[in-house]
N, CA, C and O of each residue as an XYZ file, in Angstrom:
380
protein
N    -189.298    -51.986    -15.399
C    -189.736    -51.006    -14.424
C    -188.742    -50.961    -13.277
O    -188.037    -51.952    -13.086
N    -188.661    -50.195    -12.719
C    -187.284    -49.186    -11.836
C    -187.919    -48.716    -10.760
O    -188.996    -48.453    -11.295
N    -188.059    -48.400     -9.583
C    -188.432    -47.589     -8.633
C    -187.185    -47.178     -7.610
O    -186.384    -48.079     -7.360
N    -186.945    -45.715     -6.929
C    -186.059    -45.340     -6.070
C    -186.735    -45.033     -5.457
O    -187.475    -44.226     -6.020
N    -187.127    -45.302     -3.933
C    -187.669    -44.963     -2.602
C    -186.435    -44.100     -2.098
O    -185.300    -44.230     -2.555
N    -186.880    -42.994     -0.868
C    -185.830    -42.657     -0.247
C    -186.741    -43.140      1.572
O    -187.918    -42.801      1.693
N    -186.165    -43.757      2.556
C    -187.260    -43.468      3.425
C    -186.670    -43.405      4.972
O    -186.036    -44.349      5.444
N    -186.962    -42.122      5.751
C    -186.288    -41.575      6.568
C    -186.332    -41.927      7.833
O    -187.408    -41.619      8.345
N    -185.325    -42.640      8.801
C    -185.690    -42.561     10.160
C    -184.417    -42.103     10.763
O    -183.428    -41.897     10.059
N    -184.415    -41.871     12.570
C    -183.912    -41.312     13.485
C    -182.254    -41.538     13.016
O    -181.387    -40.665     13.009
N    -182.113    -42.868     12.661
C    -181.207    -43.408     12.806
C    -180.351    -44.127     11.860
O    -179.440    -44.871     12.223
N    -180.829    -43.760      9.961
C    -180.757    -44.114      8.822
C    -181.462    -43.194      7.850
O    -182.444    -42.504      8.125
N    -180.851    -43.264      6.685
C    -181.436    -42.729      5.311
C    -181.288    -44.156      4.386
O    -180.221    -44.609      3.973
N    -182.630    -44.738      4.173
C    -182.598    -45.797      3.237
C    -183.185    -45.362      1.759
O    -184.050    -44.580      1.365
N    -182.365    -46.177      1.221
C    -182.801    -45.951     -0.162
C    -183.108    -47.373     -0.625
O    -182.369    -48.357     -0.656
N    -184.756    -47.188     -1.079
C    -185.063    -48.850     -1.393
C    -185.576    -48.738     -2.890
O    -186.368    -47.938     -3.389
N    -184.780    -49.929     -3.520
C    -184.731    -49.828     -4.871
C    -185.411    -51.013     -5.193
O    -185.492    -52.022     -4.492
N    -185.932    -50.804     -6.390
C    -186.921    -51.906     -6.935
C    -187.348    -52.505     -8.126
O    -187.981    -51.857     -8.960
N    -186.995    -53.944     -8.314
C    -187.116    -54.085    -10.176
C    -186.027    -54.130    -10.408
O    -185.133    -54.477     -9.637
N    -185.921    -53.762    -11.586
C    -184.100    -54.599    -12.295
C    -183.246    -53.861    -12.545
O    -183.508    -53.024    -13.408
N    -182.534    -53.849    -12.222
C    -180.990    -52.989    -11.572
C    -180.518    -52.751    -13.060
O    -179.625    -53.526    -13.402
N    -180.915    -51.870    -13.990
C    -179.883    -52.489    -15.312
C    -179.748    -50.712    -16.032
O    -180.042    -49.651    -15.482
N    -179.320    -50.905    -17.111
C    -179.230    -49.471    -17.581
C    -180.335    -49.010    -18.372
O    -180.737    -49.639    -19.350
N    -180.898    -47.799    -17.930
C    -180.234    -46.454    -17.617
C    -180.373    -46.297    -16.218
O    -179.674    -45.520    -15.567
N    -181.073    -46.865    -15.840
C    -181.466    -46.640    -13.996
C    -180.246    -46.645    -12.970
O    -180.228    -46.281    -11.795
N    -179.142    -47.214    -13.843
C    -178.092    -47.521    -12.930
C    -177.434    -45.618    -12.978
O    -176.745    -45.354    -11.993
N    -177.569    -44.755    -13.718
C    -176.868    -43.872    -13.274
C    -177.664    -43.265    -12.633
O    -177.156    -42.691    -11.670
N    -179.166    -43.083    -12.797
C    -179.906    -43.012    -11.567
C    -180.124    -43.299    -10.322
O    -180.747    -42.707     -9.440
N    -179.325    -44.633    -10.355
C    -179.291    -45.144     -8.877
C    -177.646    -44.268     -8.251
O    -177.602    -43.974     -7.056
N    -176.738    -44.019     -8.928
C    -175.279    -43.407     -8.808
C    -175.682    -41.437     -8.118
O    -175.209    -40.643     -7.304
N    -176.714    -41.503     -9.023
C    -177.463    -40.048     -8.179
C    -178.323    -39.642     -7.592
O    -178.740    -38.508     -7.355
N    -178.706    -40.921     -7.257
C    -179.258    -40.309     -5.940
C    -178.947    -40.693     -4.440
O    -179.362    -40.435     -3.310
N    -177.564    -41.782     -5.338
C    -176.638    -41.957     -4.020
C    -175.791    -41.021     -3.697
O    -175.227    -41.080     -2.604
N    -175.558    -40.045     -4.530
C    -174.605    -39.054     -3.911
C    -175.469    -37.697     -3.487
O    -175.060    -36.834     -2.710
N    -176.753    -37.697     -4.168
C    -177.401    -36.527     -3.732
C    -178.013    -37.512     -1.469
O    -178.093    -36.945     -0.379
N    -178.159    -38.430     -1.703
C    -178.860    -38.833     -0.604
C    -177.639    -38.653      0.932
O    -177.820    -38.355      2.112
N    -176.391    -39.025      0.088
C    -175.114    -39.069      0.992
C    -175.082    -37.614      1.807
O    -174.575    -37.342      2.895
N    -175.760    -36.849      0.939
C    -175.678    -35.029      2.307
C    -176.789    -35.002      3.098
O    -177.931    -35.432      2.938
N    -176.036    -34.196      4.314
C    -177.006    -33.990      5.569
C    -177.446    -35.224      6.090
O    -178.625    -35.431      6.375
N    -176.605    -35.995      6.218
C    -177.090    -36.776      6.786
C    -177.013    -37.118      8.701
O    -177.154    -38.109      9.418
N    -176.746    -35.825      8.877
C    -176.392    -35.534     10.284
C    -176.132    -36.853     11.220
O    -176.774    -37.023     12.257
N    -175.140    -37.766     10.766
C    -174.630    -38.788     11.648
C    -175.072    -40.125     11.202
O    -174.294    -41.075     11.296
N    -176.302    -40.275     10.709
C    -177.127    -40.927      9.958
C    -176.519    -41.787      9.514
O    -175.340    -41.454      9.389
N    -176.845    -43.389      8.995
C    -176.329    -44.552      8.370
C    -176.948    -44.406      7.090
O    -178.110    -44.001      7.069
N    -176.403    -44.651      6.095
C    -177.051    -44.430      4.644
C    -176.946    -46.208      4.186
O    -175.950    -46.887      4.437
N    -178.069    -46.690      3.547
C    -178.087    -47.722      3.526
C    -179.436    -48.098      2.453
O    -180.586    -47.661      2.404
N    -178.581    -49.267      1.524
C    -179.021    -49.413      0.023
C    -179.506    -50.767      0.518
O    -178.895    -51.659      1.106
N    -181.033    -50.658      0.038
C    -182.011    -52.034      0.663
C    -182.365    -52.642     -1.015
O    -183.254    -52.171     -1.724
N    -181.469    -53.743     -1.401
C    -181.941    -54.685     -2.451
C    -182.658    -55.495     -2.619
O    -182.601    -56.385     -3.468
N    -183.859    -55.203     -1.412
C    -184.516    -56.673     -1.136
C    -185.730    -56.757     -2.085
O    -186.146    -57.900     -2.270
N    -186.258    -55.937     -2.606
C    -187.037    -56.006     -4.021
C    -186.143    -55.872     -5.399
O    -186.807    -55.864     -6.436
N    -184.745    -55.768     -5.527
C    -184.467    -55.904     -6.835
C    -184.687    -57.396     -7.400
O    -184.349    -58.280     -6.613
N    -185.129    -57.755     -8.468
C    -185.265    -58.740     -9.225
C    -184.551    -59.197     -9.849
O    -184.791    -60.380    -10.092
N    -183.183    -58.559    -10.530
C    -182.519    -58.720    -11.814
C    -181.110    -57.457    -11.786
O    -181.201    -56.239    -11.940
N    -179.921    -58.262    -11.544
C    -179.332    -57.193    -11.294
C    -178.041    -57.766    -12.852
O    -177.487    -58.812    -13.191
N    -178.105    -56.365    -13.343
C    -177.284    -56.307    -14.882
C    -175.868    -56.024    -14.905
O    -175.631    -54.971    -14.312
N    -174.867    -56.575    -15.366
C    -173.215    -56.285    -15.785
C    -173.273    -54.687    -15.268
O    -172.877    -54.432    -14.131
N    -173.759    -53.668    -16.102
C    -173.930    -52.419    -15.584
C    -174.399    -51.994    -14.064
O    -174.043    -50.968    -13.484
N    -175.261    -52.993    -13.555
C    -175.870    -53.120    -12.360
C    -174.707    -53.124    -11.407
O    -174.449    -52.176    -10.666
N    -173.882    -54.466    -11.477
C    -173.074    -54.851    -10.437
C    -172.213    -53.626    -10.686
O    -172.038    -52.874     -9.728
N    -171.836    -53.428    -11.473
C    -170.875    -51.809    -11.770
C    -171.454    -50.862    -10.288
O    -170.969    -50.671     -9.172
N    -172.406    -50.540    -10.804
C    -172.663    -49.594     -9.872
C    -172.841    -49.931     -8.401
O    -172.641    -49.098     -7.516
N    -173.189    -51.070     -8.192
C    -173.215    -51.528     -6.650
C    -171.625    -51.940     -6.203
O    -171.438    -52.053     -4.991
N    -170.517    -52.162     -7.072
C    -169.009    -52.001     -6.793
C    -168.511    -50.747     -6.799
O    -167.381    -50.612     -6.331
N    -169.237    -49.518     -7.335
C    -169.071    -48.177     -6.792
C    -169.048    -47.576     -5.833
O    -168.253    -46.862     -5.222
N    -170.683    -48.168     -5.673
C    -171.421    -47.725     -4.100
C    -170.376    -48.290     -3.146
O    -169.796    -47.569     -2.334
N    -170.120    -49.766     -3.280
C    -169.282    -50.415     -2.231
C    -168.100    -49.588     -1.762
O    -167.537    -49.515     -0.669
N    -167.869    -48.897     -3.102
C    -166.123    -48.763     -2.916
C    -166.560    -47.001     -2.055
O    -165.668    -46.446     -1.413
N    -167.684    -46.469     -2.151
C    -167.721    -45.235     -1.716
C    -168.450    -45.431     -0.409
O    -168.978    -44.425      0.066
N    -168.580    -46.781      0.366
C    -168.694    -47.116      1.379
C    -170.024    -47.211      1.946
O    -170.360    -46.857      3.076
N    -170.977    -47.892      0.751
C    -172.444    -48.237      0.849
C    -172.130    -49.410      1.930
O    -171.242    -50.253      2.065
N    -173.500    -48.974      2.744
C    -174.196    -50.643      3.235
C    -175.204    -50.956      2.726
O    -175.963    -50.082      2.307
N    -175.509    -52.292      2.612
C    -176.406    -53.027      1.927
C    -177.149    -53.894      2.969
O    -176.650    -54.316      4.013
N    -178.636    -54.137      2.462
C    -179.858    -55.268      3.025
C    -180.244    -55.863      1.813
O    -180.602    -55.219      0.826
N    -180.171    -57.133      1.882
C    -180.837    -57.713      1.141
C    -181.760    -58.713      1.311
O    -182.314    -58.708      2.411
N    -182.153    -59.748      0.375
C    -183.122    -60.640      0.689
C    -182.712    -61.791     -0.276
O    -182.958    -61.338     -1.394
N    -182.378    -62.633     -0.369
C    -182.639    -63.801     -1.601
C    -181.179    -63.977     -1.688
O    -180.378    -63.188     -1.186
N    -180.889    -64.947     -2.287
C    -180.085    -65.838     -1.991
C    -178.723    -65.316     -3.276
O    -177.494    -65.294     -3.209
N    -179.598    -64.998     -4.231
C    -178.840    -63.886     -5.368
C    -178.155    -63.118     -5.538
O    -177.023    -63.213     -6.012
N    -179.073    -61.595     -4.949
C    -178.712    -60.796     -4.779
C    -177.698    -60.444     -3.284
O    -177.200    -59.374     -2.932
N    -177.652    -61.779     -2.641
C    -176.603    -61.825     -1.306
C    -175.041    -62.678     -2.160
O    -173.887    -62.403     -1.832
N    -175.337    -63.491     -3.032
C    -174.432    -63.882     -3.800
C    -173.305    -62.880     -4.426
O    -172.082    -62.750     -4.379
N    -174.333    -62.300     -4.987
C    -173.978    -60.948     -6.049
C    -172.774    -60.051     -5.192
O    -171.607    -59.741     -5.431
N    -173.690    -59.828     -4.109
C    -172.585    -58.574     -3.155
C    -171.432    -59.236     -2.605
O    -170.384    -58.595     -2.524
N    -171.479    -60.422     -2.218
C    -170.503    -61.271     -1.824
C    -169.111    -60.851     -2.712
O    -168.160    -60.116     -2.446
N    -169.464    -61.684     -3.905
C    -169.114    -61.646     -5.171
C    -168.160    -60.086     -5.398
O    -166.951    -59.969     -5.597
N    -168.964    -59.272     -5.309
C    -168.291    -57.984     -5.589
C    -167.131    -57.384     -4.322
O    -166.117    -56.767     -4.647
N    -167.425    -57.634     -3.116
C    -166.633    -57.423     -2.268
C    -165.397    -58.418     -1.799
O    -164.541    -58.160     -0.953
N    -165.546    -59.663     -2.606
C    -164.488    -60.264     -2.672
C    -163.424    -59.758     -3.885
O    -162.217    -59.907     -3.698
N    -164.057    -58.995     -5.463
C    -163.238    -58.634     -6.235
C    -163.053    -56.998     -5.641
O    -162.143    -56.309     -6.102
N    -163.615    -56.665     -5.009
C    -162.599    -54.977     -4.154
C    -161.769    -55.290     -3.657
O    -160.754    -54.601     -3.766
N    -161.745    -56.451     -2.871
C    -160.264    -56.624     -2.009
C    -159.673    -57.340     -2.629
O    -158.846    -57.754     -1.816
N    -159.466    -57.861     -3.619
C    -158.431    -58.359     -4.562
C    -157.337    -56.930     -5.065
O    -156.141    -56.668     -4.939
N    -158.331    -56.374     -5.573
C    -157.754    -54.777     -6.133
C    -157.083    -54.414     -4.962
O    -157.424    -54.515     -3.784
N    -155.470    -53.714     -5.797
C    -154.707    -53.173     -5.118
C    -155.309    -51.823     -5.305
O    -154.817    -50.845     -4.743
């Protein structure tokens, strides 16, 4: 099970995702990050992992996307803070 929240304040557009990050949801999660990225009139756009459970090879794919298209992230657990670590140390390796 998969859930995409979108949820709106003054000062952010969050998107809170939920359950296990794996495929097919992952290109679901890829669109509604780019549909969420408009109008965001100044707005911080920001990917809250703090209910994912289980994040998949395909998973981290897409959260090294998001990264590279200049997501911020919240998380919770010790994992899924691992995980992002993890991925933003192999972006800046890449030339």
């Amino acid at each position: 099970m998969f859930k995409i929240s979108i949820v709106e304040s003054p000062g952010q557009r969050k998107l809170v995702l939920e359950g296990r990050l794996i495929s097919p949801w992952t290109t679901e999660v890829e669109s509604v990050w780019r549909n969420a990225g408009a109008n965001l009139d100044g707005r911080k756009l920001v990917v809250d992992l703090s209910n994912v459970t289980l994040i998949s090879t395909d998973g981290e794919k897409t959260l090294s996307l998001l990264m590279r298209d200049g997501a911020k992230f919240c998380c919770a657990g010790v994992l899924t803070r691992h995980v992002l670590k993890q991925l933003a140390r192999a972006r800046r390796r890449q030339p």
